[in-house]
C-alpha positions as CSV (number, residue, x, y, z in Angstrom):
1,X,-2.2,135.8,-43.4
2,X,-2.4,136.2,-46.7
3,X,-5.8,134.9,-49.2
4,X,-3.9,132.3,-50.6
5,X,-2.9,130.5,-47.5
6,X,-6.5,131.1,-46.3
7,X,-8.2,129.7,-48.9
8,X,-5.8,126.5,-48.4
9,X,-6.4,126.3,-45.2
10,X,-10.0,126.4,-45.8
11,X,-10.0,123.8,-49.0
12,X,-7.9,121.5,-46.9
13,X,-10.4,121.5,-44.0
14,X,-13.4,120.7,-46.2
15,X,-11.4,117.8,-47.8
16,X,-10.5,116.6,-44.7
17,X,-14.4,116.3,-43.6
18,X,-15.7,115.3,-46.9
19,X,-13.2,112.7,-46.4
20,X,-14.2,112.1,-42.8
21,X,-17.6,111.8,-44.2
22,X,-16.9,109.0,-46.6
23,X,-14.8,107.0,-44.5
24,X,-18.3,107.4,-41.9
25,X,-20.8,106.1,-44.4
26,X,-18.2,103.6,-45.7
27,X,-18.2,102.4,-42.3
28,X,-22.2,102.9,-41.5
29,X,-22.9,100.5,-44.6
30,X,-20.0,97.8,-44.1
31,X,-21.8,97.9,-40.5
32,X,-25.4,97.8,-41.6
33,X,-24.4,94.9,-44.1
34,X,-23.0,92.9,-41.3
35,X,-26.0,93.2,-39.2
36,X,-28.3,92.3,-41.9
37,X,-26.2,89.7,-43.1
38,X,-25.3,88.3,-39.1
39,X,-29.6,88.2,-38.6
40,X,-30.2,85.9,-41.4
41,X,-27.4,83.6,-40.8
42,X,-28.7,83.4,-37.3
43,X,-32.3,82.8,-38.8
44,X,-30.6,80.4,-41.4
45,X,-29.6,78.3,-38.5
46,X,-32.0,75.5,-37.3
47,X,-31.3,75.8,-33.5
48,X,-34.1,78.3,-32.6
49,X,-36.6,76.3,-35.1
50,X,-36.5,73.4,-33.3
51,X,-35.9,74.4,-29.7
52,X,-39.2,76.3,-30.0
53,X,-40.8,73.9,-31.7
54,X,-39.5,71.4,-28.7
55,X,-41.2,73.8,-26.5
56,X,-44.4,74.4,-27.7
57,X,-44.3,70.7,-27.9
58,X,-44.4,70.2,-24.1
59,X,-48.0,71.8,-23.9
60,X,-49.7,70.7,-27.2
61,X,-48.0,67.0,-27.0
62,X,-51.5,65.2,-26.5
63,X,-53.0,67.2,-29.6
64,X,-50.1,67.3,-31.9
65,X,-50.3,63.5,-33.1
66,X,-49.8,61.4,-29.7
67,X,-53.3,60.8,-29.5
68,X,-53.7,58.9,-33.2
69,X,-51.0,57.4,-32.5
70,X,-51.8,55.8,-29.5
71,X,-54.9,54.5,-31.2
72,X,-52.8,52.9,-33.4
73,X,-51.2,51.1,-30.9
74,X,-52.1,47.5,-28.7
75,X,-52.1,48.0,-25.0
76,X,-54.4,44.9,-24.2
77,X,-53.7,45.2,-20.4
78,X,-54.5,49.0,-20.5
79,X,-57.5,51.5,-21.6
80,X,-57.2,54.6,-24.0
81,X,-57.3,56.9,-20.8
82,X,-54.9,55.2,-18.8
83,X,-52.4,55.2,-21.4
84,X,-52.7,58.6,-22.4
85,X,-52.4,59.3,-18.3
86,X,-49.2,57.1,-18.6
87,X,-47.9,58.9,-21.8
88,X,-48.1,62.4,-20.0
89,X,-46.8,61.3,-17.4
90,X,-43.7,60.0,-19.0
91,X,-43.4,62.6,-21.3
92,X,-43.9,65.5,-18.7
93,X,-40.0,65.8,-18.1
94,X,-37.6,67.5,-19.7
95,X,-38.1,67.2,-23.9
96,X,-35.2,67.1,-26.2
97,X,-33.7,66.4,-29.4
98,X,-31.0,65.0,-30.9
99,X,-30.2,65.3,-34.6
100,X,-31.0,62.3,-36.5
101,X,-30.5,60.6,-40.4
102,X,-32.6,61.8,-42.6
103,X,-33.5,59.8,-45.9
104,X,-34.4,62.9,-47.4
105,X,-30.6,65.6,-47.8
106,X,-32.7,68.5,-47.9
107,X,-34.4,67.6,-44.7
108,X,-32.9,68.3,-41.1
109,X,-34.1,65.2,-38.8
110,X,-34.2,65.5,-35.0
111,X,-35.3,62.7,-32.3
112,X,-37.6,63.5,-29.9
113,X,-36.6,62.1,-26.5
114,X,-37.6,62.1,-22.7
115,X,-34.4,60.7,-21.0
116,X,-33.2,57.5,-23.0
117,X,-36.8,57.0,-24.8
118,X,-37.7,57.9,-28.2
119,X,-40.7,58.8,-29.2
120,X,-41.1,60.5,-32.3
121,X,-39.0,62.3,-35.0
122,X,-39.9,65.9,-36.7
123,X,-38.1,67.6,-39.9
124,X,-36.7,71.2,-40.3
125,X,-36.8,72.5,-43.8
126,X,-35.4,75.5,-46.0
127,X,-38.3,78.3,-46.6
128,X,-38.1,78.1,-50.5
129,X,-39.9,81.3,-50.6
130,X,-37.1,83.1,-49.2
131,X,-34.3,84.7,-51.0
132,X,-31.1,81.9,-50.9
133,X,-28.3,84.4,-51.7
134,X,-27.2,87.2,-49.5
135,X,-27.2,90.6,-51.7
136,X,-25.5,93.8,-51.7
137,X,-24.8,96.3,-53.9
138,X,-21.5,98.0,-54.4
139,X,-20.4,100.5,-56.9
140,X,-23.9,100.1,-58.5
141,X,-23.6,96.4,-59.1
142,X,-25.6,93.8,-56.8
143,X,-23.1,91.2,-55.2
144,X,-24.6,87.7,-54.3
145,X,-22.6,86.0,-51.2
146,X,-22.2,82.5,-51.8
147,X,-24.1,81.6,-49.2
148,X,-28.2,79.8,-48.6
149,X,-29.4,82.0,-45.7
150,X,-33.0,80.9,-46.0
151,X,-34.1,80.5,-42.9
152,X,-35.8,77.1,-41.5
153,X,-39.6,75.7,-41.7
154,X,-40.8,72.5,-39.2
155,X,-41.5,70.7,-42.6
156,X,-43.5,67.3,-40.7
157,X,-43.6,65.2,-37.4
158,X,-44.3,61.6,-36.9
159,X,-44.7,60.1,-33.2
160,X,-43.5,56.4,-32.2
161,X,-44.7,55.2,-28.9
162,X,-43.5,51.9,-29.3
163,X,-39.8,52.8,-27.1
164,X,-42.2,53.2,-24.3
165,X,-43.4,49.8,-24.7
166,X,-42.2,47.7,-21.5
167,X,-42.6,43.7,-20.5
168,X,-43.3,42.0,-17.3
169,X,-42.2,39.0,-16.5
170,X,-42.5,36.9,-13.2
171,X,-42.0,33.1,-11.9
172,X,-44.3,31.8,-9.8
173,X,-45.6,28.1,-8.9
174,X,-47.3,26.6,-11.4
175,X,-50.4,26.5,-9.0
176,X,-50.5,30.4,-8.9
177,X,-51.9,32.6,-11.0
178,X,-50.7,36.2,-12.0
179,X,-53.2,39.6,-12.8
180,X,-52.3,42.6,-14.7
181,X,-54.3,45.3,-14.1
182,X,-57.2,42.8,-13.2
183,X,-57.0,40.6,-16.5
184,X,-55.4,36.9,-15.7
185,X,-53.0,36.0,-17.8
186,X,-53.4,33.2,-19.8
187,X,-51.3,29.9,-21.0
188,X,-50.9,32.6,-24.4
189,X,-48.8,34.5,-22.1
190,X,-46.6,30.9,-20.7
191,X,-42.8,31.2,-22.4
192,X,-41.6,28.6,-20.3
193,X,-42.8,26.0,-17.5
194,X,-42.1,22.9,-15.1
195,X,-38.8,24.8,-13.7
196,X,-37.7,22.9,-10.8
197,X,-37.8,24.3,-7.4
198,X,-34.0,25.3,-6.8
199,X,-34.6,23.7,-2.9
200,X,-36.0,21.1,-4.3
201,X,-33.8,19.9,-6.8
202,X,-32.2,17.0,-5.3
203,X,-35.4,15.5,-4.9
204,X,-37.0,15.3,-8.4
205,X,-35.3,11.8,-8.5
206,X,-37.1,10.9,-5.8
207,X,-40.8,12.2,-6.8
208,X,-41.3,13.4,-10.4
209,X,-44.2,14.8,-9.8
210,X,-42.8,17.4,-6.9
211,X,-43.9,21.2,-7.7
212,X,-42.6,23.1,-10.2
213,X,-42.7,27.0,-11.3
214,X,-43.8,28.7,-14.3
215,X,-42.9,31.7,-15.8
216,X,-44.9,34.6,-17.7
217,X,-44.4,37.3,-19.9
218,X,-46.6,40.1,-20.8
219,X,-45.6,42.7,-23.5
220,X,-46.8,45.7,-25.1
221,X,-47.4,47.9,-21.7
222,X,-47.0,51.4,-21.8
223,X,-44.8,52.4,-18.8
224,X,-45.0,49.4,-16.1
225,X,-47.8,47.5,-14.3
226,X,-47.0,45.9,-11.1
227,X,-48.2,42.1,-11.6
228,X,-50.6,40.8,-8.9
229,X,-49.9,37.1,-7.8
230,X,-52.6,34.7,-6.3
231,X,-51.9,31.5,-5.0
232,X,-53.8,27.9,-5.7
233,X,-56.1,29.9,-2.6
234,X,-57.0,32.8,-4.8
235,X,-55.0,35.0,-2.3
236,X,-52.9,37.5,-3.1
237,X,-49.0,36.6,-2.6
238,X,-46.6,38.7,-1.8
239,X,-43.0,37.6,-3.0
240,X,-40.2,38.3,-0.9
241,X,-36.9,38.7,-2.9
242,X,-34.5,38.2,-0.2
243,X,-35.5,34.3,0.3
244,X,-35.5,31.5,-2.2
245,X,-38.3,29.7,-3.3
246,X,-38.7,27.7,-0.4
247,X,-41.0,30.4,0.8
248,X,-43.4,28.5,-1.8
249,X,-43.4,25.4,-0.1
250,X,-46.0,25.1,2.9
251,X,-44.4,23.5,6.1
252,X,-45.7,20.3,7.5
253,X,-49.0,20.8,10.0
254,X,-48.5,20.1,13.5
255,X,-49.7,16.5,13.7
256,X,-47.5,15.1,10.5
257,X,-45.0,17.4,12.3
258,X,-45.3,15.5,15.6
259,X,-46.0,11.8,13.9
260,X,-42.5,12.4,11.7
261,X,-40.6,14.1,15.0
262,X,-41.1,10.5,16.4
263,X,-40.0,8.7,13.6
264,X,-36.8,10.9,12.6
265,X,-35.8,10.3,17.0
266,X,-35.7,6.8,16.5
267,X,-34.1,6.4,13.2
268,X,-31.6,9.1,14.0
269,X,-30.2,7.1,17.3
270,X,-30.2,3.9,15.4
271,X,-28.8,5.2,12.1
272,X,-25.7,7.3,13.8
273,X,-25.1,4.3,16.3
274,X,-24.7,2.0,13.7
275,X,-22.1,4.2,11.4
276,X,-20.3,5.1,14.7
277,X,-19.1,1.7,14.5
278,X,-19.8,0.7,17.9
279,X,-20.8,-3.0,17.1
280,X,-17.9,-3.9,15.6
281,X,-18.4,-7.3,14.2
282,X,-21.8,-7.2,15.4
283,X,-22.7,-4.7,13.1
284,X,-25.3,-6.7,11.2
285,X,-27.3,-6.8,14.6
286,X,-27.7,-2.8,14.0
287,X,-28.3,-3.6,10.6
288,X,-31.1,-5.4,11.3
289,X,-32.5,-2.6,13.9
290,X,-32.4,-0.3,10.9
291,X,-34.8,-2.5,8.6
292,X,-37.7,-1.8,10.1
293,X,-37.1,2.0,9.7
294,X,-35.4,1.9,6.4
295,X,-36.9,1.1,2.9
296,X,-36.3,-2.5,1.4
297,X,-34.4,-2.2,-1.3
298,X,-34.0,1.2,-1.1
299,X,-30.9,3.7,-1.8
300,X,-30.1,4.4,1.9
301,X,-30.8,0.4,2.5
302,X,-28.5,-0.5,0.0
303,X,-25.9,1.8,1.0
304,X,-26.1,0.3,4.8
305,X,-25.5,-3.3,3.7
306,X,-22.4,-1.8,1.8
307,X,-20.6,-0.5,5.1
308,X,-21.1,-3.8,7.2
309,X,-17.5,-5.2,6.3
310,X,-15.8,-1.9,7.3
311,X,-17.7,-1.2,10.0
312,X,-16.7,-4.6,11.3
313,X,-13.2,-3.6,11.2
314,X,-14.6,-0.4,13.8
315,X,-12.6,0.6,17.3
316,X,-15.3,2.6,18.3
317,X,-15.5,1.6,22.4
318,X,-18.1,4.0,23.1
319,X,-21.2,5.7,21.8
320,X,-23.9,8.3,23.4
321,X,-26.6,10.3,21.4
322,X,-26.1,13.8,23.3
323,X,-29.1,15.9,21.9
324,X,-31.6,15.2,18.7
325,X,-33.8,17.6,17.1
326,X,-35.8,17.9,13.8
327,X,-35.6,21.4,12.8
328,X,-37.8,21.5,9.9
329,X,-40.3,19.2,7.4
330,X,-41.2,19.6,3.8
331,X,-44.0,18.0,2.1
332,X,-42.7,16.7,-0.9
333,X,-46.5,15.9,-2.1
334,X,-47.7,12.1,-2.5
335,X,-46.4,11.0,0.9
336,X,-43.0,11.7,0.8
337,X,-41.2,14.2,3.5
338,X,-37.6,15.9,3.9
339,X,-36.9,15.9,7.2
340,X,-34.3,18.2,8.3
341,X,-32.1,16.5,11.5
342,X,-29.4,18.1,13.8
343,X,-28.3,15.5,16.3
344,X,-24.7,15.4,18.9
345,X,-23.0,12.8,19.6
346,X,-20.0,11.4,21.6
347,X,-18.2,8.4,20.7
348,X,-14.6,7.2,22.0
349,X,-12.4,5.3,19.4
350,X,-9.4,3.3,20.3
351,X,-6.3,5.5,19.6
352,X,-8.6,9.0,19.1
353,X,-10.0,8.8,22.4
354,X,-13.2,10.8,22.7
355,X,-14.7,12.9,20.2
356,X,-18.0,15.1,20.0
357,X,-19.4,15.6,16.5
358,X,-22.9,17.6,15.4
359,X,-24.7,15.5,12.9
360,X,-26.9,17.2,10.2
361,X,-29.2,14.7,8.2
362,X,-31.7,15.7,5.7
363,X,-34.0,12.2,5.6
364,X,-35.9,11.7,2.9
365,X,-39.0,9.8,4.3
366,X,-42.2,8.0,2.6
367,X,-45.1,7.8,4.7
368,X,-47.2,4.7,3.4
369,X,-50.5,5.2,5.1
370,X,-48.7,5.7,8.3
371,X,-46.0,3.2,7.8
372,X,-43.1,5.8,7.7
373,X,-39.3,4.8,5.9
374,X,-36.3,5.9,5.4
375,X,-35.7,6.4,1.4
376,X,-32.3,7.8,1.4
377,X,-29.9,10.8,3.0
378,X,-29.8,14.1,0.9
């Protein structure tokens, strides 16, 4: 080989590396320049701001503000302690955030939530102390990227308890009184009374002054207080959901029991043998029967008198009371009663021949210092 071609060989070799070389620390730099440039757009980003401040947050809650703001705030039914037990309690699951309006454009806001609550707010800010442009030099001249990479500051924090604020609100009979915590509620705490009893609504007409209900509402507890009832007693009352409010209404005692039992047998046979028809044109004979059982002047009196002409027109040939029974008595207060009546009977009509029918009466009664009468049929 001769020195010229050597000398190529060799120049061409070191070009190639010097070369190699460049296109390396071209390469090295472009690289370096993304990483630097990839760490502080990942610091310029607010996501690991606030999900450590979130949580840090779930140890330091109490200490970070919760506990002025609580002071802030009415809990009449509760103390300091047992709301800031509440509070943790609520707050001890899962904290997040969700990015809120700001009134300030150079602050981020972000609610802070446990579940569907609210509770507070806090604000992200740009570190102005930080560099906002991205720089690099190239070919001895610095190149600013048209980007703010500063990187994110919690800027402030403000707590609202009030979305934990709940309300408890219970019917009971007016008689009854309802606790919270120990501390009676008051007629402040009445937003609306004299609510008829629903099984008792078809007898208002007949007594005005028949029990009613009453209903209160307490606000401004944090979390939820079960509400203790008492009745007229002082006892506590437990309110079962499944049944109406008849379960307010105390059943007869035994001797009014027994003293409207004999009344209700005796009307009952009287009363379905003379709307069976049986008399015929002799109805106002049974008519008369019924007086002394029925109040003068009274709706179910009137109504009897009304059906004497049909009932004189009747073809009933035959008439038996099979089986009587009065199932149940409510006090209706101030002497009146609803007496509850399941009776069978047969009867046997010309051209229907014989039929069986069950009978279910609800009497209304008044009880007159022992002189019992029919009012009406409910």
């Amino acid at each position: 080989m001769s020195y010229r071609k050597k000398r190529n060989k060799i120049i061409f070799w070191a070009l190639l590396i010097i070369y190699t070389l460049a296109i390396a620390a071209v390469v090295v730099f472009a690289l370096r320049t993304l990483w630097d440039f990839a760490d502080l757009y990942e610091k310029s980003m607010p996501d690991d701001v606030i999900d450590s401040y979130v949580s840090q947050l779930s140890t330091d809650l109490w200490e970070e503000g919760l506990a002025d703001t609580m002071s802030l705030m009415e809990h009449p039914f509760q103390s300091d302690e047992e709301c800031k037990a509440v509070v943790m309690e609520l707050l001890s699951g899962e904290i997040n955030h969700v990015r809120s309006v700001s009134a300030d454009p150079n602050l981020n806001a972000y609610s802070l939530r446990v579940g569907k609550s609210s509770f507070g707010k806090v604000y992200l800010v740009k570190d102005e102390t930080k560099n906002a442009k991205f720089e690099i030099e190239l070919l001895d001249k610095e190149i600013e990227l048209p980007w703010d990479l500063r990187p994110w500051l919690v800027h402030s924090q403000e707590f609202d308890l009030s979305g934990l604020y709940t309300s408890v609100e219970v019917t009971v009979p007016a008689t009854y009184s309802v606790q919270l915590n120990g501390i009676t509620l008051g007629p402040e705490y009445i937003v609306e009374q004299g609510i008829q009893y629903d099984s008792l609504r078809d007898f208002y007409d007949v007594n005005p002054n028949l029990p009613t209900k009453t209903t209160y509402r307490a606000d401004k507890i944090i979390g939820y207080i079960t509400p203790v009832i008492l009745d007229e007693n002082g006892s506590v009352y437990e309110i079962d959901s499944s049944r109406d409010d008849s379960q307010f209404i105390k059943p007869c005692d035994p001797e009014k029991f027994a003293r409207l039992d004999g009344f209700c047998s005796k009307f009952t046979e009287k009363y379905l043998r003379y709307t069976s028809g049986i008399m015929g044109k002799h109805s106002s004979g049974g008519y008369s029967e019924l007086t002394g059982y029925v109040m003068p002047g009274g709706d179910l009196d009137k109504r009897l008198y009304a059906a004497l002409d049909g009932l004189g027109w009747a073809h009933t040939h035959a008439f038996r009371l099979d089986s009587y029974q009065l199932v149940n008595a409510i006090d209706l207060g101030e002497g009146y009663y609803v007496c509850d009546v399941v009776a069978q009977t047969t009867s046997v009509t010309q051209g229907s021949g014989e039929s069986v029918d069950i009978n279910e009466l609800k009497i209304i009664v008044f009880d007159n210092y022992g002189d019992i009468r029919a009012l009406s049929l409910a």
